[in-house]
C-alpha positions as CSV (number, residue, x, y, z in Angstrom):
1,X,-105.2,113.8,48.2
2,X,-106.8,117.0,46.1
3,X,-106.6,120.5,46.6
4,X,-110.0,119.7,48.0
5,X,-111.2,119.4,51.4
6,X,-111.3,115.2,52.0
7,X,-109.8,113.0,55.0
8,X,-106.6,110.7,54.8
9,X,-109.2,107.9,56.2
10,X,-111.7,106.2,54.3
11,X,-114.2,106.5,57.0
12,X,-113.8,109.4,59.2
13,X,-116.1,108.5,61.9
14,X,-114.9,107.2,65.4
15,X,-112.0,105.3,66.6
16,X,-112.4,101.8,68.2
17,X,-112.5,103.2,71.7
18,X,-115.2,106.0,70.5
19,X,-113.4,109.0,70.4
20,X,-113.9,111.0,66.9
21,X,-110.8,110.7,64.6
22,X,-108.9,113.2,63.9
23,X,-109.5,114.5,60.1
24,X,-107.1,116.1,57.5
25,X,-107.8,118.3,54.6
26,X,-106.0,120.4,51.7
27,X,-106.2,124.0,52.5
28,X,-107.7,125.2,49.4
29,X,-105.8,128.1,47.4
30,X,-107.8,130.8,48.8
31,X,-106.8,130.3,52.0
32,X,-103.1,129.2,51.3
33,X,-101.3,132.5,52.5
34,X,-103.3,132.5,56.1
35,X,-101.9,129.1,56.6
36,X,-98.5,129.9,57.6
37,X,-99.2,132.9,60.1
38,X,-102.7,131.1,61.7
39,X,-100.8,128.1,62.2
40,X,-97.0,128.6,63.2
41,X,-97.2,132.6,63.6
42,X,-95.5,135.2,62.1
43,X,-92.5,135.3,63.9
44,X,-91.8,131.3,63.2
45,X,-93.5,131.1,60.0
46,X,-90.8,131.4,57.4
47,X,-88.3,129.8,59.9
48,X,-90.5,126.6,59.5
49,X,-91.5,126.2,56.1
50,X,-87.5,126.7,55.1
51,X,-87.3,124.1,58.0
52,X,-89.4,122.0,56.1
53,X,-88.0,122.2,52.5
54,X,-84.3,122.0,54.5
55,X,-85.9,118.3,56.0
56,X,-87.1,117.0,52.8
57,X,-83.7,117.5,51.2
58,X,-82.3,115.8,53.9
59,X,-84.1,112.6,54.0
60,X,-85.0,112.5,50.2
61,X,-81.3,113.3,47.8
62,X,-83.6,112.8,45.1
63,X,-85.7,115.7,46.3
64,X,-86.0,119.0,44.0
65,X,-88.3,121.5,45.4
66,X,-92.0,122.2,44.0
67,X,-95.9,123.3,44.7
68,X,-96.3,122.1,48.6
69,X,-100.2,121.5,49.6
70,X,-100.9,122.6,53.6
71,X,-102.9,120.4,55.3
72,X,-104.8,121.2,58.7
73,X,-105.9,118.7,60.7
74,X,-109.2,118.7,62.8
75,X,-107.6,118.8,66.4
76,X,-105.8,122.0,65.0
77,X,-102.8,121.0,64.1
78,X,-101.1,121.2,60.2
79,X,-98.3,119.9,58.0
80,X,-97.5,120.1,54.6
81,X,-96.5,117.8,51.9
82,X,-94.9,117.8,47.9
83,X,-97.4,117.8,45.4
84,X,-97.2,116.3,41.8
85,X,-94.9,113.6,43.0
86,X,-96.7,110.2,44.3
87,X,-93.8,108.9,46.4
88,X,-89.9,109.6,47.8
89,X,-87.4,107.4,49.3
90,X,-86.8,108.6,52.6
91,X,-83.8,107.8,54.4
92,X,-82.7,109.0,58.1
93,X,-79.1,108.5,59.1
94,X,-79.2,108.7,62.8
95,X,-81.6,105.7,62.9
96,X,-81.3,103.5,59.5
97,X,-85.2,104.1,58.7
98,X,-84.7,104.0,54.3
99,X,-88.3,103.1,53.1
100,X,-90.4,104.4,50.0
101,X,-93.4,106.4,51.1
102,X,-96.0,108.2,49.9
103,X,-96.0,112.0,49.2
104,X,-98.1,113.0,52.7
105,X,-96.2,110.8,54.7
106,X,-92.9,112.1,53.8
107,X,-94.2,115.5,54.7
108,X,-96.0,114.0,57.9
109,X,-92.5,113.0,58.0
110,X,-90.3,116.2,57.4
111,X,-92.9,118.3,58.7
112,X,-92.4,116.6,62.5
113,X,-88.6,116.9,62.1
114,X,-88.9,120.4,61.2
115,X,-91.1,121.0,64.4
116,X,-88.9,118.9,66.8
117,X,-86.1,120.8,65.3
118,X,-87.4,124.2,66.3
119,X,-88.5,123.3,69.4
120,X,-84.9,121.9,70.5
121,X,-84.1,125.4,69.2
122,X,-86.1,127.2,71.8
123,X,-89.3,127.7,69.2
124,X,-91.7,126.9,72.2
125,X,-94.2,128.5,70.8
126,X,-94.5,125.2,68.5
127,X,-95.1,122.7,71.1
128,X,-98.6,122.6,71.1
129,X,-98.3,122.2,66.7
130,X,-95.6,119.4,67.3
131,X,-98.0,117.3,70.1
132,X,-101.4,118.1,67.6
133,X,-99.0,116.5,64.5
134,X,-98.2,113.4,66.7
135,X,-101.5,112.5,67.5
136,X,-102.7,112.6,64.1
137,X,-99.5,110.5,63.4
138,X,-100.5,107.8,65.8
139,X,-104.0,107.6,64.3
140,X,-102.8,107.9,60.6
141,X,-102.8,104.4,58.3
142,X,-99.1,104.4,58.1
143,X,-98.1,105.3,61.8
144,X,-95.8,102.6,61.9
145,X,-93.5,103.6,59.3
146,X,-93.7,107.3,60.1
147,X,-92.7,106.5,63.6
148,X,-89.9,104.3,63.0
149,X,-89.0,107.3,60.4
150,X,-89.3,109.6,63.9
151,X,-87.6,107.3,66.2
């Protein structure tokens, strides 16, 4: 994916049962800096990007820090994921998902654990975030790994 605006799907028309699918693109640079408060607030903002960076560490050893890209997604909802790196090999202890995954997935992937984290953590305010990222997720090309990544 580029810094420019384009769709994780190579046709981003309708589903199978009609409905429109949901879209993804690259917030371009000048917009980055509204992205964190229009998205997760001010309050939460910080809170959940250090979340983020915190799950990536987590699930990938191998994993250094870098340029993140922000994504927002046509229902409304947003994650992030590394740049300049194609793929990570993501582990999760507590359910023995270790698979090698493309850049946006793992932050699909990081980014939902980052959420689910905060919301367990009385972040309410996310919910409505968390529930936009998973049904993106269930649409996305590689829903079954990210799930079982989730699960």
């Amino acid at each position: 994916m580029s810094h420019e605006s384009s769709s994780l799907f190579a046709d981003p028309g309708q589903t199978v049962d009609g409905s429109v699918r949901i879209t993804a693109s690259v917030v371009p640079a000048e917009r980055r800096m509204d992205f964190l408060p229009q998205h997760f607030g001010e309050r939460a903002m910080i809170k959940f990007e250090m979340s983020v960076y915190d799950w990536m560490g987590s699930l990938c050893p191998t994993y250094r820090g870098g340029f993140w890209n922000y994504v927002e997604l046509s229902n409304g909802g947003a994650f992030m994921y590394p740049s300049g790196v194609e793929s990570f090999a993501i582990s999760v202890d507590g359910n023995g998902f270790s698979s090698t995954v493309g850049a946006e997935v793992a932050g699909i992937i990081a980014t939902a654990f980052a959420l689910n984290n905060m919301l367990w953590r009385g972040w309410d305010s996310l919910t409505e975030k968390y529930e936009q990222l998973l049904e993106f997720i269930g649409e996305h090309p590689e829903s079954v790994a990210i799930r079982r990544a989730l699960d």
